[in-house]
C-alpha positions as CSV (number, residue, x, y, z in Angstrom):
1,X,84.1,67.9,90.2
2,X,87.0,68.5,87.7
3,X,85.3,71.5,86.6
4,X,84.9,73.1,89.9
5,X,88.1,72.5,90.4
6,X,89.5,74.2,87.5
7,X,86.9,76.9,88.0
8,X,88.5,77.7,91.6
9,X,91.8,77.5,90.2
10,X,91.3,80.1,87.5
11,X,89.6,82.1,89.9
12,X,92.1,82.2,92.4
13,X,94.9,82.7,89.8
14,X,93.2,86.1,88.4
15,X,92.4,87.2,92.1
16,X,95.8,86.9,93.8
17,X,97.7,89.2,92.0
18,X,94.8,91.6,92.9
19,X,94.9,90.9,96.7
20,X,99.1,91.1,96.5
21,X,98.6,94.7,94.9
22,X,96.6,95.8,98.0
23,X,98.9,95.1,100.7
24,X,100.4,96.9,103.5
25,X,104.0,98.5,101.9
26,X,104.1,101.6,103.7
27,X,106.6,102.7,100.7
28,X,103.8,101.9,98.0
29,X,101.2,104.3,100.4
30,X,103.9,107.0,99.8
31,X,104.2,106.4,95.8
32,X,103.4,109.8,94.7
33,X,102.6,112.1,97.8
34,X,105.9,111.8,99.8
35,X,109.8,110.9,99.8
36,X,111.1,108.3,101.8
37,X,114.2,108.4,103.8
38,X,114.6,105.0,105.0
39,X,117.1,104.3,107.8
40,X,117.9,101.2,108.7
41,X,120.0,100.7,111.9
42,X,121.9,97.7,113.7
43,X,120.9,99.4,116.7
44,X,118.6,102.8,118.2
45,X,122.4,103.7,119.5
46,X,123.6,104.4,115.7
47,X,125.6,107.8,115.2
48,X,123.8,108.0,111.7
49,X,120.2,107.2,113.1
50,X,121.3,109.7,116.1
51,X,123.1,112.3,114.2
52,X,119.9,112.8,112.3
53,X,117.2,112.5,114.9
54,X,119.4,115.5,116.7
55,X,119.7,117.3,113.0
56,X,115.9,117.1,112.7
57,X,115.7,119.2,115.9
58,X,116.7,122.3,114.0
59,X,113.8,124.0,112.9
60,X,115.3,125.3,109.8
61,X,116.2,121.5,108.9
62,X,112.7,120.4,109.7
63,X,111.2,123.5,107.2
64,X,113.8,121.9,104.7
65,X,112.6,118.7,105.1
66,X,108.8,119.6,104.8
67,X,109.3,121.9,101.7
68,X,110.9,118.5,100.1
69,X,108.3,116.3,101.4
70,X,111.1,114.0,103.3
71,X,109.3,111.5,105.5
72,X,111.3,109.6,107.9
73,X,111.1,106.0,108.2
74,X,114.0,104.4,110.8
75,X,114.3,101.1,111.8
76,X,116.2,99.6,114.4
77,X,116.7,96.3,116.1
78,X,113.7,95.4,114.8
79,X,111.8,98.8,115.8
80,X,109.8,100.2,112.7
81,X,108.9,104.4,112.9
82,X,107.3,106.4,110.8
83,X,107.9,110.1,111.8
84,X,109.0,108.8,115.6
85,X,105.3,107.2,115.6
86,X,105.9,103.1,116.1
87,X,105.2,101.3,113.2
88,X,103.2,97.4,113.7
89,X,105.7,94.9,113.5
90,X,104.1,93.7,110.3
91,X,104.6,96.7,108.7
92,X,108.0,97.1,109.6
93,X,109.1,93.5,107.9
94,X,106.7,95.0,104.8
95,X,108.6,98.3,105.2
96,X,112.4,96.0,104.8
97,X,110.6,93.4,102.2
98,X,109.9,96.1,99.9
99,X,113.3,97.7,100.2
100,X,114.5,94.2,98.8
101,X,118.2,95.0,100.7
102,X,120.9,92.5,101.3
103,X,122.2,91.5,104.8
104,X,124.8,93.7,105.9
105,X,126.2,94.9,109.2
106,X,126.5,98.4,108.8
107,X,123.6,101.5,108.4
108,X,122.0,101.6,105.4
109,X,120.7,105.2,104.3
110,X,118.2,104.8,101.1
111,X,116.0,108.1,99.6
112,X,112.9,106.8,98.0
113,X,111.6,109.6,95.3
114,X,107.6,110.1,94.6
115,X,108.1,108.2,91.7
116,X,109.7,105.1,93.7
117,X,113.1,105.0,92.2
118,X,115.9,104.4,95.2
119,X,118.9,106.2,95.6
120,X,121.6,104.8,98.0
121,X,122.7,107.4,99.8
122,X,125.0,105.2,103.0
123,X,125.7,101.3,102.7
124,X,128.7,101.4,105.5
125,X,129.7,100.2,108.8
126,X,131.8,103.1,109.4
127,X,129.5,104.6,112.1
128,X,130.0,108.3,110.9
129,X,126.7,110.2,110.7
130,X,125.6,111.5,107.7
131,X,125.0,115.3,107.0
132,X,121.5,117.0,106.8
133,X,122.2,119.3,104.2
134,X,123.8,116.0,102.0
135,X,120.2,114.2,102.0
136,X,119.0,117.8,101.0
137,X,121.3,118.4,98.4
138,X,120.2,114.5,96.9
139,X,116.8,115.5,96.7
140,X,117.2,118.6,94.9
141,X,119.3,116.7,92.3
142,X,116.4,114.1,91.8
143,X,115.4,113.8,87.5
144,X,112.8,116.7,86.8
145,X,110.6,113.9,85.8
146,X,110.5,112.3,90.0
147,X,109.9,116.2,90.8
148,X,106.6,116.2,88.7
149,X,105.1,113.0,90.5
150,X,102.0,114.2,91.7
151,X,99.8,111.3,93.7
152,X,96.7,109.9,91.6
153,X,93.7,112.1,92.7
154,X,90.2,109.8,93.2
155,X,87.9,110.0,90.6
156,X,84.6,111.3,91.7
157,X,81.2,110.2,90.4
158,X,79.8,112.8,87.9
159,X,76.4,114.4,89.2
160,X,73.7,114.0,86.9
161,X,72.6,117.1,85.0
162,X,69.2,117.8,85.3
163,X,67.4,119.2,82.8
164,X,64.4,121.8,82.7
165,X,61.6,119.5,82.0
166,X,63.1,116.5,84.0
167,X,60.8,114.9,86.6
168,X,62.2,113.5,89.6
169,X,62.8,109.7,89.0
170,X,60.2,106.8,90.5
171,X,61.6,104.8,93.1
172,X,62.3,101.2,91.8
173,X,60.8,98.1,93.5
174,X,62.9,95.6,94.7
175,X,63.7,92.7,92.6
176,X,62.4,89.2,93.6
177,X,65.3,87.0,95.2
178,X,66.3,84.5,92.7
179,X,65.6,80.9,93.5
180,X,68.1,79.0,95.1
181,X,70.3,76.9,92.5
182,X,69.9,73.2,92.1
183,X,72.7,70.7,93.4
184,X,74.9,69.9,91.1
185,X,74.9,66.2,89.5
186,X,78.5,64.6,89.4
């Protein structure tokens, strides 16, 4: 009994970090492909969260913000969105656990390069919105090194080459199921 017990908790202690790494971070789904501009809002009647949504109107902002890969990620009261799409609930609390920010009353504005380093770009309560062409002029500052993140491409299985004189391969037979294991004797 002790060694099934020490079994399972070996097992379980090489497995978890495994299942943690696989999670639901929207940030960590980003890691590579997109940058993050996280809003976070006391309320969906912010000038900052406002200011932007209106600034996001412009077409020539929303060309700016493509060309940079900027995805917008607000939350208010609560609310999670991803793009103006609502985000689950669960995600959302992911979305602020991830951020790992302290409690504070005012609007928080963090950029998120590809390579996951966070820049704080507004920690205030002051209310005063922040400019467009400010969140485009911290991208284009980012490290040349965040600028080359490129997102992991899946490896595909190699064909097998065939050669001239290669036959076609036989189907293999099944395999016998193996015999059900004997009970344990404590």
């Amino acid at each position: 009994m002790l060694v099934r017990s020490l079994t399972l908790a070996t097992l379980l202690a090489v497995t978890s970090p495994l299942f943690a790494a696989d999670s639901d971070a929207p940030l960590a789904k980003e890691l590579g492909k997109a940058r993050p501009l996280v809003i976070i809002a006391p309320s969906t009647a912010d000038p900052t969260l406002r200011g932007l949504n209106k600034a996001l109107e412009d077409p020539a902002i929303q060309a700016a913000f493509k060309e940079r890969s900027l995805v917008l990620y607000s939350v208010a009261k609560m609310v999670g969105k991803r793009e103006d799409k609502n985000l689950e609930q669960q995600t959302t609390m992911a979305l602020i656990r991830e951020l790992k920010l302290g409690a504070s009353a005012g609007t928080k504005v963090i950029l998120v390069g590809k390579d996951g380093e966070r820049h704080m770009l507004k920690d205030d309560a002051t209310g005063e919105p922040i400019d467009p062409q400010a969140i485009l002029k911290a991208v284009d500052e980012l490290p040349a090194s965040e600028k080359a993140v490129t997102a992991p491409e899946p490896v595909a299985a190699a064909p097998e080459a065939k050669g001239k004189d290669s036959k076609p391969a036989k189907p293999v037979k099944p395999a016998k199921p193996a015999a059900p294991p004997k009970p344990l004797e404590d």
